[in-house]
PDBQT receptor file of N, H, CA, C and O in Angstrom, charges set to zero:
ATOM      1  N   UNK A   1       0.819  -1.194   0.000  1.00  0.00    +0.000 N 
ATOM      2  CA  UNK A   1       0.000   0.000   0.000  1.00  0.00    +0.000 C 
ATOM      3  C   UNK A   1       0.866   1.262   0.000  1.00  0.00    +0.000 C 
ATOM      4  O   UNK A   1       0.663   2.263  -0.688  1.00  0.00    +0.000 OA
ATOM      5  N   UNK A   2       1.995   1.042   0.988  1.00  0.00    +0.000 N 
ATOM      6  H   UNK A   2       2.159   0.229   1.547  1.00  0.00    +0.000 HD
ATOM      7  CA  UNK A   2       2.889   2.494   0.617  1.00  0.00    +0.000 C 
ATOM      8  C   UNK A   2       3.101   2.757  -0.377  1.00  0.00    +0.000 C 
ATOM      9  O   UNK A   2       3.023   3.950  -0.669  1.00  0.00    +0.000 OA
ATOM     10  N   UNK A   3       3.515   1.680  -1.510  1.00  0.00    +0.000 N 
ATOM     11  H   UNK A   3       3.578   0.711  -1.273  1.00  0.00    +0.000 HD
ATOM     12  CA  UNK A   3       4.118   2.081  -2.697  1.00  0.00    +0.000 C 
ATOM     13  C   UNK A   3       2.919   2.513  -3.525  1.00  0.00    +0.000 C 
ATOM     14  O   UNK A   3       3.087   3.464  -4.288  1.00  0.00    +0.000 OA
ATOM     15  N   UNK A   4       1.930   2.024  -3.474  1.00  0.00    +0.000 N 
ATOM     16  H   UNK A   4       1.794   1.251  -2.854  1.00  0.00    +0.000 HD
ATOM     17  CA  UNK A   4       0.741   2.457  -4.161  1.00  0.00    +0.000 C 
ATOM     18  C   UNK A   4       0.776   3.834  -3.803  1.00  0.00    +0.000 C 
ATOM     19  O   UNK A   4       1.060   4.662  -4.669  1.00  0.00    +0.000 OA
ATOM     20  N   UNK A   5       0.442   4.300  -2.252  1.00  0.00    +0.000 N 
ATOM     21  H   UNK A   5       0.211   3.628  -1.549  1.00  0.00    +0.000 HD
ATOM     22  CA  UNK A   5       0.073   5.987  -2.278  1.00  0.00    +0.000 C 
ATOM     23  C   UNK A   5       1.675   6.671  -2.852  1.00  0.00    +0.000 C 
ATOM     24  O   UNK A   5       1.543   7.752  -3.426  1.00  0.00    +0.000 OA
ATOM     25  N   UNK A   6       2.739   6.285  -2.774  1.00  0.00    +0.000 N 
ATOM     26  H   UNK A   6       2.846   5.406  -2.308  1.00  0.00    +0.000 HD
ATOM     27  CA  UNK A   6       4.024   6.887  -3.420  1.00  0.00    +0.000 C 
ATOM     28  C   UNK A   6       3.738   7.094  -4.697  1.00  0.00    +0.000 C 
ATOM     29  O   UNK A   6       3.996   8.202  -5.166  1.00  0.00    +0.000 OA
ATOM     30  N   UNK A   7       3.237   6.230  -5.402  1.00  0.00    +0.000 N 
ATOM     31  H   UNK A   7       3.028   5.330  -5.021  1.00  0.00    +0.000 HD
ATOM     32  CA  UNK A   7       3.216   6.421  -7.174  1.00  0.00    +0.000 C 
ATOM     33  C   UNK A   7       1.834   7.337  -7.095  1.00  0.00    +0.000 C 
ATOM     34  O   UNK A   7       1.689   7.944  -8.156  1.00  0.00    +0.000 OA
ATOM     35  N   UNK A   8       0.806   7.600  -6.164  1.00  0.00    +0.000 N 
ATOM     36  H   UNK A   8       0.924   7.107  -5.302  1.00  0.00    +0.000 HD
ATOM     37  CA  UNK A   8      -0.274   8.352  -6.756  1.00  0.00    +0.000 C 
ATOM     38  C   UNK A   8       0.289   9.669  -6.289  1.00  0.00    +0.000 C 
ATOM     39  O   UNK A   8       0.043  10.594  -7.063  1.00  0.00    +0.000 OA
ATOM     40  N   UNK A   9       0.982   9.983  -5.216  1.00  0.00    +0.000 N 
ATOM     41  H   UNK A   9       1.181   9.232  -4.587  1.00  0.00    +0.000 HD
ATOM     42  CA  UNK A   9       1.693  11.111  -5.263  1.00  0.00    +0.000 C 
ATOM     43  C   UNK A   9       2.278  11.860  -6.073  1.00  0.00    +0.000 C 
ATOM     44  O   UNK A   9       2.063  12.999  -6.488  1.00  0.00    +0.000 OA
ATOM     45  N   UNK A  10       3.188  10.951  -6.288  1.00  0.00    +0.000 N 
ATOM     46  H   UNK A  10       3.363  10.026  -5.951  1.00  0.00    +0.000 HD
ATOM     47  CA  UNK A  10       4.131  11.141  -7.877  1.00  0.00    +0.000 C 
ATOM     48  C   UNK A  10       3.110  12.057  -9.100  1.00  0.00    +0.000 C 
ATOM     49  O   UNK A  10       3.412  13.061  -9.745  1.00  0.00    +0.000 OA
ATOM     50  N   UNK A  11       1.873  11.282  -9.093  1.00  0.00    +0.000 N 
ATOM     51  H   UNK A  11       1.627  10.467  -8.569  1.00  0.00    +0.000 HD
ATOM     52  CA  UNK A  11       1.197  11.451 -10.091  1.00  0.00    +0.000 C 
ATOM     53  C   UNK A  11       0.913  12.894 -10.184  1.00  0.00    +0.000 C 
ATOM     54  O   UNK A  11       1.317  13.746 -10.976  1.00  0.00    +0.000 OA
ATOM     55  N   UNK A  12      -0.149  12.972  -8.835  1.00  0.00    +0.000 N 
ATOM     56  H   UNK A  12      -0.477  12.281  -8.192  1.00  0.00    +0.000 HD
ATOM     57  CA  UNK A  12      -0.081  14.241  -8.510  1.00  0.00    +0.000 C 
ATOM     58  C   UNK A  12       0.393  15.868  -8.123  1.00  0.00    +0.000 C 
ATOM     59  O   UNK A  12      -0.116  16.986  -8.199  1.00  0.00    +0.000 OA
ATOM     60  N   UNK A  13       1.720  15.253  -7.653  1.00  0.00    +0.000 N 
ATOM     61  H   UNK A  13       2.134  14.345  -7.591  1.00  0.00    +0.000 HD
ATOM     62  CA  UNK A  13       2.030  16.513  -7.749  1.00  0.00    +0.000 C 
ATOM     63  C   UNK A  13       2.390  17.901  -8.387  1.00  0.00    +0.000 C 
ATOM     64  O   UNK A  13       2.832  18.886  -7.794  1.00  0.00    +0.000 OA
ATOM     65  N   UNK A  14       2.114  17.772  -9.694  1.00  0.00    +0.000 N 
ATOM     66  H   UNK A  14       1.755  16.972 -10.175  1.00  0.00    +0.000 HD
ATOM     67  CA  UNK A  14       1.935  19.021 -10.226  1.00  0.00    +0.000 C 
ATOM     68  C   UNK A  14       0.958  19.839  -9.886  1.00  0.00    +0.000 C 
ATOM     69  O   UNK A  14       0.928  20.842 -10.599  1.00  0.00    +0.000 OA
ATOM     70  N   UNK A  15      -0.125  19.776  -8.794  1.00  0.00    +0.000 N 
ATOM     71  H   UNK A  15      -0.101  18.962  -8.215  1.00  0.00    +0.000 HD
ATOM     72  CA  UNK A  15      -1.323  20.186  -7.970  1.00  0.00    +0.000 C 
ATOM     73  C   UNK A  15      -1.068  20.065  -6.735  1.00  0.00    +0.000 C 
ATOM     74  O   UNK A  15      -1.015  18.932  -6.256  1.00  0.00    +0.000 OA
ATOM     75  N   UNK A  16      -0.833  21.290  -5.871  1.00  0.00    +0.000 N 
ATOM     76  H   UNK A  16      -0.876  22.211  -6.260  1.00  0.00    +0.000 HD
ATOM     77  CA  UNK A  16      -0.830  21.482  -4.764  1.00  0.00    +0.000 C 
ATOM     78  C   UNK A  16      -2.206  20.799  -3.382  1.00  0.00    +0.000 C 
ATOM     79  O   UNK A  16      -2.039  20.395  -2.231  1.00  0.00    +0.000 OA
ATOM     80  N   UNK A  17      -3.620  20.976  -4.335  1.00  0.00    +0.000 N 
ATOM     81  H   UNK A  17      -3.756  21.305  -5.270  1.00  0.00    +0.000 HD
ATOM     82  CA  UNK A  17      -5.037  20.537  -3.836  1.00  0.00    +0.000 C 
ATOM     83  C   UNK A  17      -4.669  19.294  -4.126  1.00  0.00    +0.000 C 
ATOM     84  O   UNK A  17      -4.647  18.616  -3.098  1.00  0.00    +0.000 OA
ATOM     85  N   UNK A  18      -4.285  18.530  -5.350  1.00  0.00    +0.000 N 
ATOM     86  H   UNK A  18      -4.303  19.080  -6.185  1.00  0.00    +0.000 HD
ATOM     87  CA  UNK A  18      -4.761  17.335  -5.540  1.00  0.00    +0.000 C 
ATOM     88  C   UNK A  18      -3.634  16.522  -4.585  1.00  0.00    +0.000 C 
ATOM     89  O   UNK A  18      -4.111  15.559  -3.984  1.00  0.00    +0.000 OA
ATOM     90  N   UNK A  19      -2.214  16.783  -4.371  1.00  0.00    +0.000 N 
ATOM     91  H   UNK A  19      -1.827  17.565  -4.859  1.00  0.00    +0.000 HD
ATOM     92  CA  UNK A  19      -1.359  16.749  -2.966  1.00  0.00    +0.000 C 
ATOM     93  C   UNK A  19      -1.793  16.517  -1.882  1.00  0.00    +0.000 C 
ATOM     94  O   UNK A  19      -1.681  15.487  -1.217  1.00  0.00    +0.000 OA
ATOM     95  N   UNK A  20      -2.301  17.443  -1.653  1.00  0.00    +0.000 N 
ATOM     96  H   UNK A  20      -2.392  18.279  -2.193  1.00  0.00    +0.000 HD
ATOM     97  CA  UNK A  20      -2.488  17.420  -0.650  1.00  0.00    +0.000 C 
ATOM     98  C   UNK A  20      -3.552  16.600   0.152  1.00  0.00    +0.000 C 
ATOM     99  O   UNK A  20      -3.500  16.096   1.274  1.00  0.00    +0.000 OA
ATOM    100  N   UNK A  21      -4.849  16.645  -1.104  1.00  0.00    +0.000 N 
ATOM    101  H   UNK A  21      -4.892  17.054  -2.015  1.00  0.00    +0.000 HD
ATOM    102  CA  UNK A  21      -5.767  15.599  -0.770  1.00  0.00    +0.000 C 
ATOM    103  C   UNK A  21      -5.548  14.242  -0.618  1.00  0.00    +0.000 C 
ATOM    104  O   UNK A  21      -6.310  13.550   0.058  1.00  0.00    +0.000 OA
ATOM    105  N   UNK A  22      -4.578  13.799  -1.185  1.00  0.00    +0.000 N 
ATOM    106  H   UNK A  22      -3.960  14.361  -1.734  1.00  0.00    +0.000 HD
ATOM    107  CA  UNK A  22      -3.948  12.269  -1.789  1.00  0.00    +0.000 C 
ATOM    108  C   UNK A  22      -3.335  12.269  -0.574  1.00  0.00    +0.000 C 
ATOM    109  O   UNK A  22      -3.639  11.251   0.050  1.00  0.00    +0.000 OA
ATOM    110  N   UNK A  23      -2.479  13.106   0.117  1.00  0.00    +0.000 N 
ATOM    111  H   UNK A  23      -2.232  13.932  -0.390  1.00  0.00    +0.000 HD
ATOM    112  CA  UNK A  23      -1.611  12.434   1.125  1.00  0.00    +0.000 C 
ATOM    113  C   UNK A  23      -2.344  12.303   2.333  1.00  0.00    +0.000 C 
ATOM    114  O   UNK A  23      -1.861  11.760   3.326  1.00  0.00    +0.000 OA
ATOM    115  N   UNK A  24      -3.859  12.930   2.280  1.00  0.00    +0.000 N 
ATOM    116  H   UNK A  24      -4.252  13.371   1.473  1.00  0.00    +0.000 HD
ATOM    117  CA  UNK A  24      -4.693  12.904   3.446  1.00  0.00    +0.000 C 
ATOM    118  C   UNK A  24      -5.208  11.416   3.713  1.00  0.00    +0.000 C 
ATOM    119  O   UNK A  24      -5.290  10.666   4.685  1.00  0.00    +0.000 OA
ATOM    120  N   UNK A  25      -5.558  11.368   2.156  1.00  0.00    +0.000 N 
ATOM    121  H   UNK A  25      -5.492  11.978   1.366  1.00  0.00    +0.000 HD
ATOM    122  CA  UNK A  25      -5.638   9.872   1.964  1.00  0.00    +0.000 C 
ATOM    123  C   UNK A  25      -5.135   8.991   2.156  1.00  0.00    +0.000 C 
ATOM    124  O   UNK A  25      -5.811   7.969   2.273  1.00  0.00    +0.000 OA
ATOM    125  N   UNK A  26      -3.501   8.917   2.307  1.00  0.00    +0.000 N 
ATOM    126  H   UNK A  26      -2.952   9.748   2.212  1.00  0.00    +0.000 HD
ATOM    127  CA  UNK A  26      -2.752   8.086   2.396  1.00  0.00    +0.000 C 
ATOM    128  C   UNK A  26      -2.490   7.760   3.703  1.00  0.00    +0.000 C 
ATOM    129  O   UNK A  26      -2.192   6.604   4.006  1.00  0.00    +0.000 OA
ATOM    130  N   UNK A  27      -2.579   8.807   4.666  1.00  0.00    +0.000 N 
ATOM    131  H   UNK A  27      -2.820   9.746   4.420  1.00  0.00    +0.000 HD
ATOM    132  CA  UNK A  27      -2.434   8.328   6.121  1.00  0.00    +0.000 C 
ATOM    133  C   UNK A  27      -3.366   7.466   6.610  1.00  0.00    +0.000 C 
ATOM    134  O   UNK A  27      -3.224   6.448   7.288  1.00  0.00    +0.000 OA
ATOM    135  N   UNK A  28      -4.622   8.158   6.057  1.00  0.00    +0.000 N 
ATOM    136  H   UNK A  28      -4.738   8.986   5.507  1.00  0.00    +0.000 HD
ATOM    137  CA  UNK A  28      -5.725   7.114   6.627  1.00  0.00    +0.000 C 
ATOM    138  C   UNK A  28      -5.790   5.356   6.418  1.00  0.00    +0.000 C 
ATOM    139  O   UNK A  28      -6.197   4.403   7.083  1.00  0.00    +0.000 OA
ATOM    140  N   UNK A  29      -5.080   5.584   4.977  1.00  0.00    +0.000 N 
ATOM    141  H   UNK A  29      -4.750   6.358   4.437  1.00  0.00    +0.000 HD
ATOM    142  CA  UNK A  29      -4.617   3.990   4.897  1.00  0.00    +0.000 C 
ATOM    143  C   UNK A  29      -3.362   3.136   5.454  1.00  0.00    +0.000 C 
ATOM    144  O   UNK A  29      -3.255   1.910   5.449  1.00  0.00    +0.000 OA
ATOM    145  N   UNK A  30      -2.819   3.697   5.737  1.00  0.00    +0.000 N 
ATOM    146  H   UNK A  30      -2.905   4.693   5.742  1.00  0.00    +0.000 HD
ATOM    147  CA  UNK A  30      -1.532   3.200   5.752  1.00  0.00    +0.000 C 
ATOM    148  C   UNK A  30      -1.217   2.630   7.675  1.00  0.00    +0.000 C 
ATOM    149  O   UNK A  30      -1.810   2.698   8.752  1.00  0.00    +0.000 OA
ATOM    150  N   UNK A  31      -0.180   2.201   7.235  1.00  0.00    +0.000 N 
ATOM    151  H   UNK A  31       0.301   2.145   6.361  1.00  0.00    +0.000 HD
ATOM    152  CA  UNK A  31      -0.077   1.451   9.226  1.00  0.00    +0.000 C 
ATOM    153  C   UNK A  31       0.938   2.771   9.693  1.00  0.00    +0.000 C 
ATOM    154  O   UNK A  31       1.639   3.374   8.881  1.00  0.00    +0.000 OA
ATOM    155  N   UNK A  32       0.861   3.156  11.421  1.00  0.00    +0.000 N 
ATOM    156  H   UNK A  32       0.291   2.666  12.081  1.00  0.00    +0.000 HD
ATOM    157  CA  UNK A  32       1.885   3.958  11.550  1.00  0.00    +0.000 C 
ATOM    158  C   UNK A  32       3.074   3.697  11.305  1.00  0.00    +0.000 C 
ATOM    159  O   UNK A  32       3.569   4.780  11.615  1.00  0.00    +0.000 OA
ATOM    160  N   UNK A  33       4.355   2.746  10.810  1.00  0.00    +0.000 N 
ATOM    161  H   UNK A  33       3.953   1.866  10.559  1.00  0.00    +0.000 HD
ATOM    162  CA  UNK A  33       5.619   2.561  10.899  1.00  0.00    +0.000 C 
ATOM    163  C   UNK A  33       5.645   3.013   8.782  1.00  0.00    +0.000 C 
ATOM    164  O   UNK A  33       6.611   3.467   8.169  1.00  0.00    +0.000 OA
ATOM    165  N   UNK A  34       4.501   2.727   8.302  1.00  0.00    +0.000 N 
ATOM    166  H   UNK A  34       3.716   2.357   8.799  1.00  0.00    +0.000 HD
ATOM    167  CA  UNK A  34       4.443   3.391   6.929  1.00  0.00    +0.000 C 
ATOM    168  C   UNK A  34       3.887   4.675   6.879  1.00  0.00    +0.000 C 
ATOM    169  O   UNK A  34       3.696   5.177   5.772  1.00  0.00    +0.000 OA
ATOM    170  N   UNK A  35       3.588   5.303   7.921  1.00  0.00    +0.000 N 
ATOM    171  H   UNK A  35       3.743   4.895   8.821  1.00  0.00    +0.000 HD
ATOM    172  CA  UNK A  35       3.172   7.025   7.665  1.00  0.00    +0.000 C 
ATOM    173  C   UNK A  35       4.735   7.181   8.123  1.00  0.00    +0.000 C 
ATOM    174  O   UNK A  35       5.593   7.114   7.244  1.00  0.00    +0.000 OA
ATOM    175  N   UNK A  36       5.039   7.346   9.200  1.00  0.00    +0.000 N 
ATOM    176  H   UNK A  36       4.341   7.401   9.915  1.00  0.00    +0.000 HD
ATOM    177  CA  UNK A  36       6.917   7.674   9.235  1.00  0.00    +0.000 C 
ATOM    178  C   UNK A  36       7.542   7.405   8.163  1.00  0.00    +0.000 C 
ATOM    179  O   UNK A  36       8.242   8.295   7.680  1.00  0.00    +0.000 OA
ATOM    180  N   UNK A  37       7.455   6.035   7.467  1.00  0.00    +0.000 N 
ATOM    181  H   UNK A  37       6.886   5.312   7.859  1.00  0.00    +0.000 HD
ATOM    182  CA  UNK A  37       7.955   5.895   6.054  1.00  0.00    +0.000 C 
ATOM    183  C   UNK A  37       7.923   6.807   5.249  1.00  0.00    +0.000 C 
ATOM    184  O   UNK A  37       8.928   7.198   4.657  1.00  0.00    +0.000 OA
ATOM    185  N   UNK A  38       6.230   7.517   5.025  1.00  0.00    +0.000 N 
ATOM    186  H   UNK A  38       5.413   7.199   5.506  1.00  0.00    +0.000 HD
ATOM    187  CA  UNK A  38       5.897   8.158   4.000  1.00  0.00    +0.000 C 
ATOM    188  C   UNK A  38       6.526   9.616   4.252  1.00  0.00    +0.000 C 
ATOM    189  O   UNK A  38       7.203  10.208   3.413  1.00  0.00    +0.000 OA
ATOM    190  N   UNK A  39       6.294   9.973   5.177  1.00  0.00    +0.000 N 
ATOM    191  H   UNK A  39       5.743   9.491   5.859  1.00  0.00    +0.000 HD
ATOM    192  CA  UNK A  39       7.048  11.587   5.699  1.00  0.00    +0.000 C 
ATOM    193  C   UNK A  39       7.628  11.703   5.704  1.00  0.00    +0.000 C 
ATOM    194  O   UNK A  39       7.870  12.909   5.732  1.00  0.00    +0.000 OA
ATOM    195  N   UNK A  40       8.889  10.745   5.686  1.00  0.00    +0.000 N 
ATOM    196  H   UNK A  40       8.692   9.765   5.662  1.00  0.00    +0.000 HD
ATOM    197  CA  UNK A  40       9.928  10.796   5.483  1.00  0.00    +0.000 C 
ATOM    198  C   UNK A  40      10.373  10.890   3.882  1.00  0.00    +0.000 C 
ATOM    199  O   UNK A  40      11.274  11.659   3.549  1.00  0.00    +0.000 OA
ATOM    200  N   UNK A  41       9.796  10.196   3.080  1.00  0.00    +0.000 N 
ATOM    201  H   UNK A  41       9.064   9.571   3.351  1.00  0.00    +0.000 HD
ATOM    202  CA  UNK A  41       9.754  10.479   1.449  1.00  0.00    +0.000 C 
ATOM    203  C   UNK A  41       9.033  11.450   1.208  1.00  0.00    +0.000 C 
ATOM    204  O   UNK A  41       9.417  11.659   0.057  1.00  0.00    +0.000 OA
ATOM    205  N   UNK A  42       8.189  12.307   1.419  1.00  0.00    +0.000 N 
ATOM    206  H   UNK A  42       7.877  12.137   2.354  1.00  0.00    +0.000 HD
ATOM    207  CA  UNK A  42       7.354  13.339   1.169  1.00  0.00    +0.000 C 
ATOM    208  C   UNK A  42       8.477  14.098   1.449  1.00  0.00    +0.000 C 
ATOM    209  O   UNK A  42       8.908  14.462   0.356  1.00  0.00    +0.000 OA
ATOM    210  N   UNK A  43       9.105  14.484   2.242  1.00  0.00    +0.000 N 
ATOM    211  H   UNK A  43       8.754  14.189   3.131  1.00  0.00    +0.000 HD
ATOM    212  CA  UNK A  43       9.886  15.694   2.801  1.00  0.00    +0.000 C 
ATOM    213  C   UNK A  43      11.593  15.280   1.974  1.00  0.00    +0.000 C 
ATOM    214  O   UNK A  43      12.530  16.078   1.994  1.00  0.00    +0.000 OA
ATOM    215  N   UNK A  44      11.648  14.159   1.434  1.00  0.00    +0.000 N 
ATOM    216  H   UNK A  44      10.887  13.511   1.418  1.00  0.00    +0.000 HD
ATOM    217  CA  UNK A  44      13.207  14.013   0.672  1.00  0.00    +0.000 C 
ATOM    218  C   UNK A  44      12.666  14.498  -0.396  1.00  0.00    +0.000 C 
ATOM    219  O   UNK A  44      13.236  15.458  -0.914  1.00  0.00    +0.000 OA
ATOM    220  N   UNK A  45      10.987  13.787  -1.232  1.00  0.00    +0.000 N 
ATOM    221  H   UNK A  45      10.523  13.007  -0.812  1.00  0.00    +0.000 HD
ATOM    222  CA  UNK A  45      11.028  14.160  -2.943  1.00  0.00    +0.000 C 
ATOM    223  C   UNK A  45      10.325  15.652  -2.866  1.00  0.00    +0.000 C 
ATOM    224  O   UNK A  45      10.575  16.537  -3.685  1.00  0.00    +0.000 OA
ATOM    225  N   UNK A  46       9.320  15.814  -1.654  1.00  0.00    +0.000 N 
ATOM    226  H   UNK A  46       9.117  15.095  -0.990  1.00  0.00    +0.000 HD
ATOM    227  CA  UNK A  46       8.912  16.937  -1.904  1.00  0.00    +0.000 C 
ATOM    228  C   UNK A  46       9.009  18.178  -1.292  1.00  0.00    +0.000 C 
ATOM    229  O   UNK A  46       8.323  19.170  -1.538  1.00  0.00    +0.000 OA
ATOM    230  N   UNK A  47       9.655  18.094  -0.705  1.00  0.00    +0.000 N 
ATOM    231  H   UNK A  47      10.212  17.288  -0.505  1.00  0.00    +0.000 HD
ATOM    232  CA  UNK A  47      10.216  18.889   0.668  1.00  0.00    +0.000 C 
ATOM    233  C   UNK A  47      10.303  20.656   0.114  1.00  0.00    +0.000 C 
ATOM    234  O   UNK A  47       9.893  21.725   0.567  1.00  0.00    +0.000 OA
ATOM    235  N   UNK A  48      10.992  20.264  -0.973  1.00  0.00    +0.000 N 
ATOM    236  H   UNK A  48      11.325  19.396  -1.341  1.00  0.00    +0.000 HD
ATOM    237  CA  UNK A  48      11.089  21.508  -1.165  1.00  0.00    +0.000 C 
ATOM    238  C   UNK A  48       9.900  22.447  -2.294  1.00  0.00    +0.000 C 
ATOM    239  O   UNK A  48      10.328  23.591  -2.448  1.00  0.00    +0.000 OA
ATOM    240  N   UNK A  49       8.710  22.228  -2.985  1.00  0.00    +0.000 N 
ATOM    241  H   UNK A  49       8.363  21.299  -2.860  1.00  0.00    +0.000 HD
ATOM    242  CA  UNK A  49       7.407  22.901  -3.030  1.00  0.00    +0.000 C 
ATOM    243  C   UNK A  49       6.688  22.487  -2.201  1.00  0.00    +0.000 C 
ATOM    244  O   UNK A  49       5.554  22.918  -2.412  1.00  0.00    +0.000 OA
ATOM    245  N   UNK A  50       6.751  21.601  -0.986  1.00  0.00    +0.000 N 
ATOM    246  H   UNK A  50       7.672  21.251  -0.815  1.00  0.00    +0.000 HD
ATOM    247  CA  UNK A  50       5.126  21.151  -0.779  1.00  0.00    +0.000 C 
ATOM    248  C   UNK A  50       5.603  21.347   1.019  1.00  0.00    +0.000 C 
ATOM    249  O   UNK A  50       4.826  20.958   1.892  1.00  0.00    +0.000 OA
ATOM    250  N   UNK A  51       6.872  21.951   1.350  1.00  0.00    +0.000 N 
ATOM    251  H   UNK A  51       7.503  22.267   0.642  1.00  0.00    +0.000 HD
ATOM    252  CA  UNK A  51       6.948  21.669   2.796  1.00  0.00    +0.000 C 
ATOM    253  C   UNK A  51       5.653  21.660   3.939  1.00  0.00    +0.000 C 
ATOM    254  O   UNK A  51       5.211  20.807   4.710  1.00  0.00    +0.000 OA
ATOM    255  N   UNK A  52       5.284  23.127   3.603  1.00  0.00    +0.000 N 
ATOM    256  H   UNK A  52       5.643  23.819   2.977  1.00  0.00    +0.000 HD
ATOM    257  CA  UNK A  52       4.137  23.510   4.298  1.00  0.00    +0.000 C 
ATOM    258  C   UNK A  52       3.380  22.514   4.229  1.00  0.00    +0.000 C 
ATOM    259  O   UNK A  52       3.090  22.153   5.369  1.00  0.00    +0.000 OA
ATOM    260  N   UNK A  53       2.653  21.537   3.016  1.00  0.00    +0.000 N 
ATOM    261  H   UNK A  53       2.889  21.831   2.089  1.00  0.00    +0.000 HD
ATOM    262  CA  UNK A  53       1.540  20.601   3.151  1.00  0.00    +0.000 C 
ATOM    263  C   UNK A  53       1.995  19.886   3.807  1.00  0.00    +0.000 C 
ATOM    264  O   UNK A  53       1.374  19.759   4.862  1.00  0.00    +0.000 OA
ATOM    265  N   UNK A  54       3.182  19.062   3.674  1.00  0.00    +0.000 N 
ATOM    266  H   UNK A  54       3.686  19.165   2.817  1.00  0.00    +0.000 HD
ATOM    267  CA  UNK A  54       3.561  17.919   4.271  1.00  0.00    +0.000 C 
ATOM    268  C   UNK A  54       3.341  18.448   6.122  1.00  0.00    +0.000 C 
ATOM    269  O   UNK A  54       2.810  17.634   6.877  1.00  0.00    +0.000 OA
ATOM    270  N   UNK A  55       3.701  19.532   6.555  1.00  0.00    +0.000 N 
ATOM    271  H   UNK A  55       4.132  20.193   5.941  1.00  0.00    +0.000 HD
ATOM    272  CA  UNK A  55       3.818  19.489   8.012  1.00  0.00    +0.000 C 
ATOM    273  C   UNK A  55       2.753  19.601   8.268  1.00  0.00    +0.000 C 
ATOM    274  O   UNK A  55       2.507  19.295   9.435  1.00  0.00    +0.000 OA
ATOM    275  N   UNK A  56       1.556  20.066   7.428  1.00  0.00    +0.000 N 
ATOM    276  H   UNK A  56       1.755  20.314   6.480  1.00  0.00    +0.000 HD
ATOM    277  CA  UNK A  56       0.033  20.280   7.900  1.00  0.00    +0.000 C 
ATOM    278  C   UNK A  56      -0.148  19.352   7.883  1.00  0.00    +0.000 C 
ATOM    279  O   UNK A  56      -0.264  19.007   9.059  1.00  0.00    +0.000 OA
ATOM    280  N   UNK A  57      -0.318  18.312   7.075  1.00  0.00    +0.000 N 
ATOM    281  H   UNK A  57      -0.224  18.592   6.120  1.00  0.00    +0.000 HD
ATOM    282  CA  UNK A  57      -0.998  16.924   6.701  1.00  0.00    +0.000 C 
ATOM    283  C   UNK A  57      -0.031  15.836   7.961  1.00  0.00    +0.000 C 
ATOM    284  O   UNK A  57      -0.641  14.836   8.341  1.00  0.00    +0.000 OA
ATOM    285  N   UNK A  58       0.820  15.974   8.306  1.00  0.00    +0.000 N 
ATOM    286  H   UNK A  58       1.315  16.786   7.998  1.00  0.00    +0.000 HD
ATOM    287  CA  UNK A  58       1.499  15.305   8.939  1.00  0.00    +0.000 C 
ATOM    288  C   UNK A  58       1.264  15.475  10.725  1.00  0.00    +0.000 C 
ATOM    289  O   UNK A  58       1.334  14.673  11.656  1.00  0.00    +0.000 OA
ATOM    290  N   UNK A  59       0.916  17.135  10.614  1.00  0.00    +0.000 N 
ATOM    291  H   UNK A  59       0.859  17.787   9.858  1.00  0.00    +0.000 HD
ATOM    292  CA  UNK A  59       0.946  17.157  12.538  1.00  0.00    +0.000 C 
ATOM    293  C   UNK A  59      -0.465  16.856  12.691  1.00  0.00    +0.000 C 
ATOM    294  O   UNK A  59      -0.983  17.330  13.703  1.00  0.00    +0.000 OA
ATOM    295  N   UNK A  60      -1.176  16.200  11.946  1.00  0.00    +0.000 N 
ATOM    296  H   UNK A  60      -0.755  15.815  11.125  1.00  0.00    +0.000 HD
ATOM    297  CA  UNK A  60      -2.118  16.272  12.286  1.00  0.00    +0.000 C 
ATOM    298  C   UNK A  60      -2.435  14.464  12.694  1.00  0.00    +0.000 C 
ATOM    299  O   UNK A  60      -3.503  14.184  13.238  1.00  0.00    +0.000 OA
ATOM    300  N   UNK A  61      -1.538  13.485  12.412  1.00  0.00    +0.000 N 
ATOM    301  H   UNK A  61      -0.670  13.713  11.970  1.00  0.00    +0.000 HD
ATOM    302  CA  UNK A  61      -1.192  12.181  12.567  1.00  0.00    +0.000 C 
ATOM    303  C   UNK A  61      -0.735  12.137  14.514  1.00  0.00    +0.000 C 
ATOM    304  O   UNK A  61      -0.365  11.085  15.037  1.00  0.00    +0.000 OA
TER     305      UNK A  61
């Protein structure tokens, strides 16, 4: 399942909304030792346009 929400990320991110919605999504699926996974790749591939989403979408875990 991680790798699944990784590639729909991918997909998305040329859209900040559609980002951001997808990664909302992705927590809800995912087990906690794969949301640390994922935040941790969100913030290496996307760290630098999407910081702000990632820490919103993330402190909220």
């Amino acid at each position: 399942m991680l790798r699944y929400c990784k590639t729909v990320l991918q997909k998305v991110s040329f859209s900040r909304e559609l980002f951001q919605r997808e990664l909302n999504k992705s927590i809800q699926w995912l087990r906690k030792e794969e949301i640390n996974a994922l935040k941790i790749w969100c913030i290496i591939n996307f760290g630098a346009i999407y910081m702000d989403v990632i820490n919103e979408v993330f402190k909220q875990v």
